[in-house]
C-alpha positions as CSV (number, residue, x, y, z in Angstrom):
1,X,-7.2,9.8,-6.6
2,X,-6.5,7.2,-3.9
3,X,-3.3,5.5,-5.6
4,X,-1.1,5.0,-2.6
5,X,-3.7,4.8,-0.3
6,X,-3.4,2.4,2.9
7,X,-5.2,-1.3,3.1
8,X,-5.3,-1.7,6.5
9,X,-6.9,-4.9,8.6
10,X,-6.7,-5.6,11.9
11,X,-4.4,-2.3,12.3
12,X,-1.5,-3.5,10.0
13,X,-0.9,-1.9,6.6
14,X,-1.4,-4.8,3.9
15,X,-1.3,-3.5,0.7
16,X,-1.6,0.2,-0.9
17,X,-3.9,1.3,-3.7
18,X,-2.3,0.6,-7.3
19,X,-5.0,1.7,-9.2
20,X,-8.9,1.8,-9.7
21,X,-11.6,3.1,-11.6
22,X,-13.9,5.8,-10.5
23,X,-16.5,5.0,-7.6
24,X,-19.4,3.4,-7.6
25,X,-18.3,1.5,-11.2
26,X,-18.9,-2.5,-9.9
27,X,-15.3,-2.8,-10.5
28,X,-12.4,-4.1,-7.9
29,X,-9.7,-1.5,-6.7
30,X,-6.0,-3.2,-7.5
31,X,-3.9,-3.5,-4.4
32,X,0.1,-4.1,-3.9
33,X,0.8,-6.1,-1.3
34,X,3.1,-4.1,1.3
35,X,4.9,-7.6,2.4
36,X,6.0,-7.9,-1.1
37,X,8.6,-4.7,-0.8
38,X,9.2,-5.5,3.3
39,X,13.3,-5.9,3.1
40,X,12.7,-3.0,0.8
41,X,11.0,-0.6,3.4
42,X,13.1,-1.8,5.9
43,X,16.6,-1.0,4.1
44,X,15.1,2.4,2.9
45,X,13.8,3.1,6.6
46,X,17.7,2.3,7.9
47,X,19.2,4.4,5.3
48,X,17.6,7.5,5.8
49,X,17.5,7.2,9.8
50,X,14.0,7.4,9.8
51,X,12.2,6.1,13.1
């Protein structure tokens, strides 16, 4: 499926896919909003010395 997949505008990761039913359904994907976790990322990033 797409969960985890990248919502990207104007070429910055906003959000990754929670959840959502099958294509072509009329119903609304459910996004996380990346900006939510940012200190998050950004400790786990430093921890693991990734670059």
């Amino acid at each position: 499926g797409d969960s985890g997949g990248p919502l990207v505008a104007d070429g910055y990761q906003i959000g990754l896919v929670s959840y959502g039913l099958p294509c072509a359904k009329g119903s609304p994907d459910v996004f996380t909003k990346v900006y939510s976790f940012i200190d998050w990322i950004n400790a786990t990033i430093a921890e693991n010395k990734i670059q």
